[in-house]
Backbone of each chain as ProteinMPNN parsed JSONL, in Angstrom:
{"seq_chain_A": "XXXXXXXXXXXXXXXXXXXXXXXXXXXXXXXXXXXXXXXXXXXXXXXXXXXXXXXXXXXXXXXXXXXXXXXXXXXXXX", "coords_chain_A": {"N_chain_A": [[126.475, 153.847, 47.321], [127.195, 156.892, 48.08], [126.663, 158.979, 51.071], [125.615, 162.108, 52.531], [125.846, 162.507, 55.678], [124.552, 163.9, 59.433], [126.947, 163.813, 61.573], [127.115, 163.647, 65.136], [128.566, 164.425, 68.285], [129.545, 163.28, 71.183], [130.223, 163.224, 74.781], [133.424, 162.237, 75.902], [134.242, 162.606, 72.922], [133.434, 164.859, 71.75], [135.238, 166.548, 73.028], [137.661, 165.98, 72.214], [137.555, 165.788, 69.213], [137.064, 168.485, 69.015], [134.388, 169.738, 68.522], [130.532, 169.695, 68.027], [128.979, 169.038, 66.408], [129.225, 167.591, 62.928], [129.79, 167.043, 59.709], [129.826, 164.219, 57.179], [130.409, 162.642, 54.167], [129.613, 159.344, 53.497], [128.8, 156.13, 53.245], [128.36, 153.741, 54.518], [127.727, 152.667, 57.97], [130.241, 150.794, 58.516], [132.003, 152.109, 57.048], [131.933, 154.659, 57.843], [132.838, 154.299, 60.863], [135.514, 153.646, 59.89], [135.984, 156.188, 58.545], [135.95, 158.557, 60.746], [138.312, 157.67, 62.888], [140.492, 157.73, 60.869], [139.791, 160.931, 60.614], [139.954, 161.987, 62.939], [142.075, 160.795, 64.836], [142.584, 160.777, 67.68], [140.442, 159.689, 68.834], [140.795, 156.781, 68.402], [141.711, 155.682, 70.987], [139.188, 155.664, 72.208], [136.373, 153.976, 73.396], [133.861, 154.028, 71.31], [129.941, 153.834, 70.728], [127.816, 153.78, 67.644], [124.481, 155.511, 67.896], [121.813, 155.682, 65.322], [119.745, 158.25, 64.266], [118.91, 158.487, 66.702], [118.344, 155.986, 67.68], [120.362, 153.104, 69.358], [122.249, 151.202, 67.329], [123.06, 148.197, 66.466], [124.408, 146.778, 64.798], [126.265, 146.913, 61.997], [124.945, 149.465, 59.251], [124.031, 150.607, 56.191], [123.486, 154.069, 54.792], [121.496, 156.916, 54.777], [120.583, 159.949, 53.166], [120.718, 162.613, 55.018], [120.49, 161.137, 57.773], [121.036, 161.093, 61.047], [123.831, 160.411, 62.742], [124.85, 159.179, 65.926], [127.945, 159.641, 67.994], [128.864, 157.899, 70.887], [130.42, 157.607, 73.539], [131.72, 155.488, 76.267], [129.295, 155.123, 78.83], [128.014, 157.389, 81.39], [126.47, 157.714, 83.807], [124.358, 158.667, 86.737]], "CA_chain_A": [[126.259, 155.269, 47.04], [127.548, 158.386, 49.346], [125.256, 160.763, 51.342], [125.996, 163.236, 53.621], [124.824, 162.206, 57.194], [125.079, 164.798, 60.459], [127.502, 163.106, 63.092], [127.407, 164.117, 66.841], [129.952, 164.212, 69.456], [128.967, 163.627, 72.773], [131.01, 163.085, 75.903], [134.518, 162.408, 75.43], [133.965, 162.934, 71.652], [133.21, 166.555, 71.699], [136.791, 167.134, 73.934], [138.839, 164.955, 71.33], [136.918, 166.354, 67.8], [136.397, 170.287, 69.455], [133.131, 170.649, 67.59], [129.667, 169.019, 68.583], [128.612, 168.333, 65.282], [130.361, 167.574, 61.867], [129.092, 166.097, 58.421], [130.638, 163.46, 56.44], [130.038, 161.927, 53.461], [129.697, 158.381, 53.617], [128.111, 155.368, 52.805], [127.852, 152.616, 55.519], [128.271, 153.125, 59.459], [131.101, 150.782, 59.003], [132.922, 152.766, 56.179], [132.106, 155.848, 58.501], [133.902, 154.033, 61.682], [137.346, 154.337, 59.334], [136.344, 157.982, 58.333], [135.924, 159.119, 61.956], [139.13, 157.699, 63.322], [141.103, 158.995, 60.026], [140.395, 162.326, 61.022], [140.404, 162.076, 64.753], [142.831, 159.788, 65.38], [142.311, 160.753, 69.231], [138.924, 158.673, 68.699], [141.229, 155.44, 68.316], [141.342, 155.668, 72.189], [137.547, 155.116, 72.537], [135.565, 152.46, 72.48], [132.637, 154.318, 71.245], [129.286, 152.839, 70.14], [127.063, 154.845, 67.217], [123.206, 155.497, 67.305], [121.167, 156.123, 64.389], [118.376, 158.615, 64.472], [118.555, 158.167, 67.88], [118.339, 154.668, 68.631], [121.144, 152.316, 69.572], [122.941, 150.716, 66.257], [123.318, 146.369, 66.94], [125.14, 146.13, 63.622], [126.743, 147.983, 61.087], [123.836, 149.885, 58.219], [123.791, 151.564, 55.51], [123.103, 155.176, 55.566], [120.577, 157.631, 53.852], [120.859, 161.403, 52.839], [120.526, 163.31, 56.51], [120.558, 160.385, 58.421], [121.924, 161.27, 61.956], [124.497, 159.354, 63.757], [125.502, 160.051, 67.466], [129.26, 158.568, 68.519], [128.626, 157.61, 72.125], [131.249, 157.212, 74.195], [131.145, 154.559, 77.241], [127.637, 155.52, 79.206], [129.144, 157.758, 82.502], [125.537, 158.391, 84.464], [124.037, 157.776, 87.742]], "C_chain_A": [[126.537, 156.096, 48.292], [126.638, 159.323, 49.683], [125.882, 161.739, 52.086], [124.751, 162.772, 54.907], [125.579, 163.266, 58.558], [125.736, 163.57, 61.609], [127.405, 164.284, 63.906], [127.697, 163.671, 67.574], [129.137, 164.148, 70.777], [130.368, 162.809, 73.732], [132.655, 163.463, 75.652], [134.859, 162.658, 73.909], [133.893, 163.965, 71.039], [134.743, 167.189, 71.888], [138.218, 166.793, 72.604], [138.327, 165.964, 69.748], [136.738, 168.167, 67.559], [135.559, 170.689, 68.711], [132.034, 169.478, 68.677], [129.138, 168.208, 67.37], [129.903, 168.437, 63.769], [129.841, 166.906, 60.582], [129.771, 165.452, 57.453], [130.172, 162.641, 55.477], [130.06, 160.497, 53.541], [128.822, 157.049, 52.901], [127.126, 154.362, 53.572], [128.259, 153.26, 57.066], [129.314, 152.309, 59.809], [132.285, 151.397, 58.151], [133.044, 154.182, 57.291], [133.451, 156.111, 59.725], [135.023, 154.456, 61.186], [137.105, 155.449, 59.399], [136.957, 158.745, 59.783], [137.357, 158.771, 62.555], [140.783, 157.776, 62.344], [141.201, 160.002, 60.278], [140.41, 162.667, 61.95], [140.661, 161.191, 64.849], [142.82, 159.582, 66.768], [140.8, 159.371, 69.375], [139.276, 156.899, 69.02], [140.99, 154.689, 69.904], [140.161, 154.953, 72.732], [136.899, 154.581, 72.362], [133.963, 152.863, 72.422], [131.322, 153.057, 70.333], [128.712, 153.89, 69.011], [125.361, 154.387, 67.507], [123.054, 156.165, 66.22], [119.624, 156.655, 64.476], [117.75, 158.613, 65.583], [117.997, 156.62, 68.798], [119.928, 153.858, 68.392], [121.665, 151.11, 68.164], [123.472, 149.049, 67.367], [124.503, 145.855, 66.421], [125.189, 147.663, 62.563], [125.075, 148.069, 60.047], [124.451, 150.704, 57.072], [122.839, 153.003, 55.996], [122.457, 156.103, 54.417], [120.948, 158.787, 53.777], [120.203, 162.194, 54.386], [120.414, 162.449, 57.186], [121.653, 161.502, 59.27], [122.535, 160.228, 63.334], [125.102, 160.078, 64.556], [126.671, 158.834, 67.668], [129.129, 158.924, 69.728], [129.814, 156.579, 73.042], [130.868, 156.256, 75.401], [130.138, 155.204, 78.055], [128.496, 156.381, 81.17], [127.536, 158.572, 83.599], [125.283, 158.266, 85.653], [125.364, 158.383, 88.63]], "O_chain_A": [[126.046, 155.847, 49.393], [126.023, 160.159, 49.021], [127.08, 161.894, 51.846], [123.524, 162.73, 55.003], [126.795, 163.405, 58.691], [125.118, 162.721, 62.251], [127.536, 165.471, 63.605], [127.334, 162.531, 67.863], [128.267, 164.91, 71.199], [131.217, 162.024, 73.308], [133.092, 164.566, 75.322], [136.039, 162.976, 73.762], [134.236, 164.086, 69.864], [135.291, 168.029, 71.174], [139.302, 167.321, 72.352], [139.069, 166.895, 69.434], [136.457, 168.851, 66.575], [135.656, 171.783, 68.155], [132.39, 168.762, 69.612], [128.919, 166.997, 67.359], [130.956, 169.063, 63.648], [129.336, 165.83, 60.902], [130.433, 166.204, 56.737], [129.416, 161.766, 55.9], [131.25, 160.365, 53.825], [128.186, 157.312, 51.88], [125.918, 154.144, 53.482], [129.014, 154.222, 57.206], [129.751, 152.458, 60.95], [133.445, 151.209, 58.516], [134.147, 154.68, 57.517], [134.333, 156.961, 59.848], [135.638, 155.399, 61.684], [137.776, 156.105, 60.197], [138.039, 159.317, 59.908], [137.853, 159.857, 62.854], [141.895, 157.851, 62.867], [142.326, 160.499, 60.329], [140.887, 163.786, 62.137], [139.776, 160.347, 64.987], [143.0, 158.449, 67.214], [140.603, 158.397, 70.102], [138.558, 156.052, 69.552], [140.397, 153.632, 70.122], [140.126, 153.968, 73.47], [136.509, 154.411, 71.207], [133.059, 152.367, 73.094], [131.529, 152.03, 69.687], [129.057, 155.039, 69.286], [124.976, 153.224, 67.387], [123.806, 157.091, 65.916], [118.615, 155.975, 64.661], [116.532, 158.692, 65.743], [117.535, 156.347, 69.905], [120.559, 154.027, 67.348], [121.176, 149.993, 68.328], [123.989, 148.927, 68.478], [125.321, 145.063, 66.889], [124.601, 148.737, 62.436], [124.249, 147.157, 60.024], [125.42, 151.436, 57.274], [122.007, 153.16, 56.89], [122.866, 156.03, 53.258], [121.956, 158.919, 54.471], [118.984, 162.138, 54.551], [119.761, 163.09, 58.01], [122.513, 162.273, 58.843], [122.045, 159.65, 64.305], [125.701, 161.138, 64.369], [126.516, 157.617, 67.574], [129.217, 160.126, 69.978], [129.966, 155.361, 73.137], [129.657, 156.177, 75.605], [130.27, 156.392, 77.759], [129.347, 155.816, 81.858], [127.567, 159.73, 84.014], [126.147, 157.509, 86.096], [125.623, 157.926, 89.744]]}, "seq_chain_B": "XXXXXXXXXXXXXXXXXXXXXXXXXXXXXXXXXXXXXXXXXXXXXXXXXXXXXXXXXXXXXXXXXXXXXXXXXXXXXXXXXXXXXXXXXXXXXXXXXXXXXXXXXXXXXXXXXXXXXXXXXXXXXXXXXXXXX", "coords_chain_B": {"N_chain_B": [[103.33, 165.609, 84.521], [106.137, 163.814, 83.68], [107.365, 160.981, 83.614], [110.14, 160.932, 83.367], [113.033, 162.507, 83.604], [115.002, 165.077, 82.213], [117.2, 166.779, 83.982], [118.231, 170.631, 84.595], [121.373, 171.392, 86.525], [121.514, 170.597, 90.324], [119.72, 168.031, 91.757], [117.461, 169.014, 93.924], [116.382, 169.312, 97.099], [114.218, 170.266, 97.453], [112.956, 169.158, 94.818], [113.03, 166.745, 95.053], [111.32, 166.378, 97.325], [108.737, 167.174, 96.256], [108.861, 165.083, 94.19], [108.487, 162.975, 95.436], [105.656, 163.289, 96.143], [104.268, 162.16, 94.289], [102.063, 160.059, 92.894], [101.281, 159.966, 95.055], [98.312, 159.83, 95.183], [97.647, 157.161, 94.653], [96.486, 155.194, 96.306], [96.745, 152.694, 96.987], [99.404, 151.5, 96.843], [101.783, 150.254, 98.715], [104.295, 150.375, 99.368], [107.2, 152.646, 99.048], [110.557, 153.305, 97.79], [113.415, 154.965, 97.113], [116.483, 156.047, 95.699], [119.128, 158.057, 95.536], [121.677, 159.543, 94.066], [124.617, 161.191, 94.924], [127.223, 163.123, 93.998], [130.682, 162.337, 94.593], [133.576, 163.618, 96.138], [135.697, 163.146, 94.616], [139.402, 162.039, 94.91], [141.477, 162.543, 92.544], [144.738, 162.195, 90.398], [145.95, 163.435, 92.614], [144.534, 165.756, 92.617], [141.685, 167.012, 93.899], [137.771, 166.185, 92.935], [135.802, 169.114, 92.511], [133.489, 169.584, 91.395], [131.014, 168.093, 88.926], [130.252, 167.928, 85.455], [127.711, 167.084, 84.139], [126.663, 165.743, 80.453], [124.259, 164.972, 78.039], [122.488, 163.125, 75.734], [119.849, 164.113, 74.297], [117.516, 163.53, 72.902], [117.768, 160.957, 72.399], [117.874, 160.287, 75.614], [115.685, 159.981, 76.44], [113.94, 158.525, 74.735], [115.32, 156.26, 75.821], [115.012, 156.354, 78.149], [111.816, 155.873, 78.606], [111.788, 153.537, 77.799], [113.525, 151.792, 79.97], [111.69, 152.621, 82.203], [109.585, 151.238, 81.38], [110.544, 148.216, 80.881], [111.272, 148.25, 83.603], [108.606, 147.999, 85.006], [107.95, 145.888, 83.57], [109.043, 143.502, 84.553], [108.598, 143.522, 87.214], [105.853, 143.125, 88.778], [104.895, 144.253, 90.796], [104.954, 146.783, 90.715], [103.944, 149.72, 91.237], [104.79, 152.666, 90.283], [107.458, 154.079, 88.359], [109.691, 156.387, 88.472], [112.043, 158.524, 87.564], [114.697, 161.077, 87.732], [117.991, 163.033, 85.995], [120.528, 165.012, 86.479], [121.325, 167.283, 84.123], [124.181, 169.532, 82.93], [126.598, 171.357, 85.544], [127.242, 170.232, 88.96], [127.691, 170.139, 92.018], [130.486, 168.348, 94.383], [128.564, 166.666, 96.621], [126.039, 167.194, 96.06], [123.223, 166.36, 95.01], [122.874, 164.107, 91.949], [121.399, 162.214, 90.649], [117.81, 161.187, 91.21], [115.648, 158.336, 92.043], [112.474, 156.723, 92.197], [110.215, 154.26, 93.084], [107.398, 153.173, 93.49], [105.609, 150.274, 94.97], [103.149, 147.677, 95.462], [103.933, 145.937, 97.557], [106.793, 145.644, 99.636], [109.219, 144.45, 99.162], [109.307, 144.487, 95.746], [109.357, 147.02, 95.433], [111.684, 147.67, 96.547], [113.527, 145.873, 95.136], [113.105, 146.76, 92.197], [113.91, 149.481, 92.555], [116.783, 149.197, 92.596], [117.066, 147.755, 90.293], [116.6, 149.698, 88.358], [118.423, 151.313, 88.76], [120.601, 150.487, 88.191], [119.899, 149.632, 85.192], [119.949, 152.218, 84.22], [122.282, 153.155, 84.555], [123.76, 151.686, 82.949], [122.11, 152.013, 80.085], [121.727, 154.896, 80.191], [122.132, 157.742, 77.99], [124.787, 159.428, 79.225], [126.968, 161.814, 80.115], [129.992, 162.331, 82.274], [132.056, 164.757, 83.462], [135.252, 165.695, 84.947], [135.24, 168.097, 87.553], [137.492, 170.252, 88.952]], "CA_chain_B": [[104.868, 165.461, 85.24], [106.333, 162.834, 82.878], [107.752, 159.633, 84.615], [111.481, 160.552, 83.388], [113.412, 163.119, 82.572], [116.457, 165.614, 82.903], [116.807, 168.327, 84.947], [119.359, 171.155, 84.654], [121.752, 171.837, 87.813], [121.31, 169.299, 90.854], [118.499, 168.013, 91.481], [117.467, 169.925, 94.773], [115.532, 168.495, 98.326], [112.818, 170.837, 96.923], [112.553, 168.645, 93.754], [112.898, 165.202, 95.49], [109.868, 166.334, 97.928], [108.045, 167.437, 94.706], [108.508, 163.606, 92.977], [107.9, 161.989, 96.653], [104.473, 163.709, 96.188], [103.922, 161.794, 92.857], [101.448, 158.874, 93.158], [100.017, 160.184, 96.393], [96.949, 159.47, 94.851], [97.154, 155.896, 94.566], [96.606, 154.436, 98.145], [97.296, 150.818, 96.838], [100.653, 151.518, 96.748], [101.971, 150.488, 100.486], [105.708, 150.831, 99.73], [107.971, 153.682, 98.439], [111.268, 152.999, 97.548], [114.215, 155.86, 96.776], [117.379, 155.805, 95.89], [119.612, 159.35, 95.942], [123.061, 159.151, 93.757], [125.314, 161.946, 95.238], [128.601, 163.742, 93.79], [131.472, 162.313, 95.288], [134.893, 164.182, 95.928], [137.055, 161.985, 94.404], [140.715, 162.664, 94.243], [142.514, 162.104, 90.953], [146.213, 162.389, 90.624], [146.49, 164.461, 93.6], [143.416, 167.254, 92.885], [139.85, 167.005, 94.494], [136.856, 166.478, 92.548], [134.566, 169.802, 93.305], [132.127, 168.981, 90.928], [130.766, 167.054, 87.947], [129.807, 168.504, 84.734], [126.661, 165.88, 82.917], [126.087, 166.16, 79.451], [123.392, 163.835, 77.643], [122.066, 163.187, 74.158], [118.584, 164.403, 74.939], [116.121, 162.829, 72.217], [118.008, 159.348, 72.572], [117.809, 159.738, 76.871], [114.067, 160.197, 76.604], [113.635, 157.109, 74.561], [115.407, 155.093, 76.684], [114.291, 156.684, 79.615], [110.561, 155.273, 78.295], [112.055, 151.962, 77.404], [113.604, 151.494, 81.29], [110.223, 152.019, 83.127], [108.421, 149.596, 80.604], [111.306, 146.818, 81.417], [111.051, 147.63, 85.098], [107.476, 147.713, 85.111], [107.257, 144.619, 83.544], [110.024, 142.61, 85.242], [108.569, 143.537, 88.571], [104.463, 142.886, 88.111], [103.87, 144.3, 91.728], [105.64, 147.739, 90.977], [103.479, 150.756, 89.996], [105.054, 153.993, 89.747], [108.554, 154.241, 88.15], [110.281, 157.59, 88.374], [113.437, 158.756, 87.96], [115.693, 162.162, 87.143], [119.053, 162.777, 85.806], [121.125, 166.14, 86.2], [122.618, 167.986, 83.188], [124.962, 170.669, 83.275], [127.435, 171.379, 86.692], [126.466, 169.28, 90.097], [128.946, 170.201, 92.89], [130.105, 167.47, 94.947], [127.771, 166.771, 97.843], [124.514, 167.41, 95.027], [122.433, 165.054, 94.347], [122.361, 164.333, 90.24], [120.342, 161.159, 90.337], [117.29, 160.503, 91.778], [114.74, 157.028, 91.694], [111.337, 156.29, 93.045], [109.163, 153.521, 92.936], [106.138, 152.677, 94.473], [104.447, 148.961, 94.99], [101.695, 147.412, 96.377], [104.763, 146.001, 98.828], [108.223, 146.166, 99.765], [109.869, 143.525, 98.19], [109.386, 144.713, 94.498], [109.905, 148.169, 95.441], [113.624, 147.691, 96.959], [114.384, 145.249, 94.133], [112.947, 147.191, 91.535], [114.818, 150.431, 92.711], [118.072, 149.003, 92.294], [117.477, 147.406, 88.628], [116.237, 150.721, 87.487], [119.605, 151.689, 88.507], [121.554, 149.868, 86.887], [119.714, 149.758, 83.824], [120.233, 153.46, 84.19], [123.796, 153.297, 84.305], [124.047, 150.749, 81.469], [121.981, 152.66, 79.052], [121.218, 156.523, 80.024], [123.093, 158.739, 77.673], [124.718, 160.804, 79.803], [128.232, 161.209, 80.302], [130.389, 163.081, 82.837], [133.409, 165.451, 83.071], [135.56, 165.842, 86.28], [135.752, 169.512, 87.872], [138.689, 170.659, 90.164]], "C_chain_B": [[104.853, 164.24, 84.445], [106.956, 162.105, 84.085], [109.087, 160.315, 84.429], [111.719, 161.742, 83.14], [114.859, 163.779, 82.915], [116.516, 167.14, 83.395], [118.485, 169.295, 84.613], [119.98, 171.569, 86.338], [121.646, 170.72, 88.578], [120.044, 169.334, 91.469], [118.343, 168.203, 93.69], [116.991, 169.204, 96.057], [114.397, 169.14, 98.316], [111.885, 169.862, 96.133], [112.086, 167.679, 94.235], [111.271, 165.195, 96.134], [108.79, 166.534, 96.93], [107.862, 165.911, 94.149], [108.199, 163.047, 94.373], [106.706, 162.107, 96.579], [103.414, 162.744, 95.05], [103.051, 160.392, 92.734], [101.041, 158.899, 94.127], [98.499, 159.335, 96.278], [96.816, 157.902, 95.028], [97.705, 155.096, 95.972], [96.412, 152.925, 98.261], [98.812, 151.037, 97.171], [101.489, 151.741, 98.093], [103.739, 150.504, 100.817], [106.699, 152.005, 98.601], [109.799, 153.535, 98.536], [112.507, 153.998, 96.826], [115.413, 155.335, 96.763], [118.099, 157.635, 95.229], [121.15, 159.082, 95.62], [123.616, 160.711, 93.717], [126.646, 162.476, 94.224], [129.37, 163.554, 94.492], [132.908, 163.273, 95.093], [136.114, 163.376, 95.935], [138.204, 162.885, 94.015], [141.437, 161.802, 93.043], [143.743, 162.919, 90.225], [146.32, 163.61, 91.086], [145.454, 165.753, 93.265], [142.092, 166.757, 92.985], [138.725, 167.27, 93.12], [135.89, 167.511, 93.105], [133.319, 169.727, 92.262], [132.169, 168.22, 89.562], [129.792, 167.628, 86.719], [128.931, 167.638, 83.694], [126.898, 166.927, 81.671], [125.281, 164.693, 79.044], [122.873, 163.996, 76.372], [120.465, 163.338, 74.86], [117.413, 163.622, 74.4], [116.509, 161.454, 72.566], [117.483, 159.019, 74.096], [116.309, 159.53, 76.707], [113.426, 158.914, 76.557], [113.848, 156.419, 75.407], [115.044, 155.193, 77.818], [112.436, 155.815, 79.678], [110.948, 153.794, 78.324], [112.644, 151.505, 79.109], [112.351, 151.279, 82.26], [109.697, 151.142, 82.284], [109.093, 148.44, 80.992], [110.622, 146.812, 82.941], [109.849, 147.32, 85.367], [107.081, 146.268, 84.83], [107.794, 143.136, 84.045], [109.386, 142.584, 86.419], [106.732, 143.53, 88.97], [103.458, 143.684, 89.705], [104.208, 146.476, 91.915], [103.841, 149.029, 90.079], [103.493, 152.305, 89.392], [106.538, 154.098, 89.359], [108.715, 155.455, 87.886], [111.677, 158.083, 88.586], [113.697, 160.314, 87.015], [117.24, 162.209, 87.495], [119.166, 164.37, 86.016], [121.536, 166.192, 84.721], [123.118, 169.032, 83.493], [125.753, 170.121, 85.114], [126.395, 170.707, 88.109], [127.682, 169.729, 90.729], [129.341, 169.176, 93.828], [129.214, 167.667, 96.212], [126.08, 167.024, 97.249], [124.371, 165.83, 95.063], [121.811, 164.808, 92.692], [121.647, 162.695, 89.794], [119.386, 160.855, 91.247], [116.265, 159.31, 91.666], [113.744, 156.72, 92.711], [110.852, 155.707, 92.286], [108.422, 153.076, 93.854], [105.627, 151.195, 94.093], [104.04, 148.935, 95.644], [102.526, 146.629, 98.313], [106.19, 145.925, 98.768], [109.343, 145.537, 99.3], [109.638, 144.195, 96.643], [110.095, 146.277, 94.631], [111.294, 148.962, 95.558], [114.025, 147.151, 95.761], [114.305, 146.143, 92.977], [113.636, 148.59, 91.201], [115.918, 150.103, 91.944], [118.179, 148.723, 90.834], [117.222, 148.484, 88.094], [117.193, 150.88, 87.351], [120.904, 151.631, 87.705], [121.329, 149.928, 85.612], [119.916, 151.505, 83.354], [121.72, 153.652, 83.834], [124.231, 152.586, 83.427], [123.502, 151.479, 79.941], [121.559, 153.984, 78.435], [122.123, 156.66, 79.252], [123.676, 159.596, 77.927], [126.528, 160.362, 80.244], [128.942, 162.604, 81.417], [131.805, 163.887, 83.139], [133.839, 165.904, 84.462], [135.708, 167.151, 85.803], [136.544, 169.623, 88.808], [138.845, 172.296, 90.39]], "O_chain_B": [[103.821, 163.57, 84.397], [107.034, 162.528, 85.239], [109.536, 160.439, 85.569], [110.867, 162.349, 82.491], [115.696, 163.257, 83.652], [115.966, 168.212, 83.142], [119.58, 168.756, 84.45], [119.219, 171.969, 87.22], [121.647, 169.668, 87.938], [119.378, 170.345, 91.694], [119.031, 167.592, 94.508], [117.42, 168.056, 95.949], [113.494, 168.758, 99.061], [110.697, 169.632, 96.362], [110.889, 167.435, 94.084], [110.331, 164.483, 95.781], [107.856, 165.738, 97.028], [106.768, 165.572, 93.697], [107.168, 162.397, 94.202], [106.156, 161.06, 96.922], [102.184, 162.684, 95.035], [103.797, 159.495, 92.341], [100.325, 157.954, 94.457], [97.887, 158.56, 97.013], [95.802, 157.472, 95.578], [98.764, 154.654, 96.419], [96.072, 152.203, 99.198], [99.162, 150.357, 98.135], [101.833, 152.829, 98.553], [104.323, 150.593, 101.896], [106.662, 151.9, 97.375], [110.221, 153.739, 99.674], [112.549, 153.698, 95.633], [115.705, 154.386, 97.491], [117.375, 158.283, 94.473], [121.892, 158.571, 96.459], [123.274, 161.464, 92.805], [126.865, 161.496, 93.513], [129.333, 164.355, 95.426], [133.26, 163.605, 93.961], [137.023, 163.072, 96.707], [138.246, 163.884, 93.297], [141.774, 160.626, 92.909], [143.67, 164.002, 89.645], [146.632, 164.626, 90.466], [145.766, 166.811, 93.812], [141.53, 166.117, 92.096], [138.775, 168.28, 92.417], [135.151, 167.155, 94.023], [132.171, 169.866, 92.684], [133.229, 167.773, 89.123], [128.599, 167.783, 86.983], [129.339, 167.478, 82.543], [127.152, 168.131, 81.645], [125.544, 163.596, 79.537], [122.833, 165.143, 75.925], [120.083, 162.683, 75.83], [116.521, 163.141, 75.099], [115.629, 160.731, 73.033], [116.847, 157.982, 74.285], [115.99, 158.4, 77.076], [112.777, 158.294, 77.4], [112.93, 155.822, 75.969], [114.749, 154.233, 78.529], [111.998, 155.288, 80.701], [110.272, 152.978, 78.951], [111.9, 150.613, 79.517], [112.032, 150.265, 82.881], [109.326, 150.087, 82.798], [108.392, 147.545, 81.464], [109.857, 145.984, 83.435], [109.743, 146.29, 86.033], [106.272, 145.58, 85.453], [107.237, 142.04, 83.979], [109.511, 141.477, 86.942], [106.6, 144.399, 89.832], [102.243, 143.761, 89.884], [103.842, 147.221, 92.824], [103.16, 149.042, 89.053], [102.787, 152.913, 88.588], [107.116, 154.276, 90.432], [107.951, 155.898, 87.029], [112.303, 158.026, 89.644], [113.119, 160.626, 85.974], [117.79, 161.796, 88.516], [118.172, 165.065, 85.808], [122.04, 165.211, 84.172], [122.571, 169.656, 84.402], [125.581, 169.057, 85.709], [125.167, 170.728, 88.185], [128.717, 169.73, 90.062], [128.297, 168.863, 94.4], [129.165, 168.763, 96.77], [125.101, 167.017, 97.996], [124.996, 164.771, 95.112], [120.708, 165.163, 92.276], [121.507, 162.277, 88.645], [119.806, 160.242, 92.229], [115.885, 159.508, 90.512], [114.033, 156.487, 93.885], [110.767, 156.008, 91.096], [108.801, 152.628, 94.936], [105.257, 150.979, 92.939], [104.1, 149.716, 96.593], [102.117, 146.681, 99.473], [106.732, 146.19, 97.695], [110.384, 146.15, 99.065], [110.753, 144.714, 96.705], [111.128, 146.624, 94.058], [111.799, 149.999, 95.129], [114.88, 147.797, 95.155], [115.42, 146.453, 92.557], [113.92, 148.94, 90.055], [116.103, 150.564, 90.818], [119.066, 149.217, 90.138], [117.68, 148.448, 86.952], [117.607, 150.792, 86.196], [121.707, 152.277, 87.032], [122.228, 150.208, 84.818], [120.007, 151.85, 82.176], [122.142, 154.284, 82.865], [125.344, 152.918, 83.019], [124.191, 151.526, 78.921], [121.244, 154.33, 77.297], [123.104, 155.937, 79.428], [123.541, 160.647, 77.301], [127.094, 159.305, 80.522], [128.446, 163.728, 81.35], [132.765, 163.163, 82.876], [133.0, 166.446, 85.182], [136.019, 167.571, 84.689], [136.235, 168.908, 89.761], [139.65, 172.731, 91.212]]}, "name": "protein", "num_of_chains": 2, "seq": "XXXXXXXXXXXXXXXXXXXXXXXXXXXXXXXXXXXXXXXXXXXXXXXXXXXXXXXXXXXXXXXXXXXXXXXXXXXXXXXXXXXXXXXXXXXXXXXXXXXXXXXXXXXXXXXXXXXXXXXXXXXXXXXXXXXXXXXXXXXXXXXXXXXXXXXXXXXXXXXXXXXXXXXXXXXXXXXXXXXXXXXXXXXXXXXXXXXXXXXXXXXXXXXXXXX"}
């Protein structure tokens, strides 16, 4: 089944997508992976990871109605 | 004053003396341990880095910012104040946008313990950075 979950851009993700946020229907976080580099093909580039809800994703999930996933580009702190 | 967090701008020699102050109180604690990650002016294809623009996922850094002192704390059994801040927004080079204190009871945990914060900092803060010229 398809929900609508909020993605957010951060780092190089934001520069490549020119928005911060974006909402996509989906199902799973690995059906999403295809969506996301379907319509930003720049994305292919990056070897991002996603969180969910704010924690760190291990393995692909299923995804709920507002669920929010962050695409996190390699970690650039410190 | 929370143990972690993120600061906008760089983080100042005001601030640092401000978190050096932080565990005063506890006069077990016979070593202090800093570490001070600068803005370098790196050149890249031929133009000078003048500064460094953070951004960070804020609710995720927090978490993990909590989840880092609990590791180091418990990896290091003699450590007892973990503290650290991150810049967001512009840092010019020559700023200081990371800083790390820990206090133990002695100097061995406190040096080692520094450094793994660090790293675990740089492995799993959310924070990412954008060259300025």
């Amino acid at each position: 089944m398809k929900n609508v979950v909020r993605v957010l851009w951060f780092g190089v993700a934001q520069e490549i997508t020119g928005s911060a946020e974006e909402e996509f229907m989906t199902e799973d976080t690995a059906v999403l992976r295809l969506q996301i580099l379907e319509k930003h093909p720049g994305m292919r580039t990056v070897n991002f990871r996603l969180a969910l809800n704010g924690t760190m994703l291990k393995k692909d999930r299923q995804l709920e109605e507002n669920d929010v996933i962050a695409v996190l580009p390699p970690f650039a702190g410190g | 004053m929370n143990d972690s967090f993120l600061v906008g701008g760089p983080i100042t020699p005001v601030l640092i003396s401000e978190l050096m102050t932080l565990g005063n109180d506890d006069t077990g604690a016979g070593a202090v341990s800093v570490f001070a990650g600068k803005v370098r002016d790196d050149e890249i294809e031929g133009k000078k880095v003048t500064a460094l623009e953070y951004s960070a996922y804020n609710e995720m850094a927090e978490k993990v910012a909590a989840e880092i002192i609990r590791t180091v704390k418990s990896a290091f059994s003699d450590v007892r104040k973990v503290v650290f801040v991150h810049s967001t927004g512009v840092v010019k080079a020559g700023e200081v946008s990371l800083f790390i204190m820990v206090t133990s009871g002695h100097r061995d945990h406190a040096i080692r313990a520094c450094r793994h914060t660090l790293e675990l900092i740089k492995e799993n803060l959310p924070v990412w950075k954008k060259e300025l010229f």
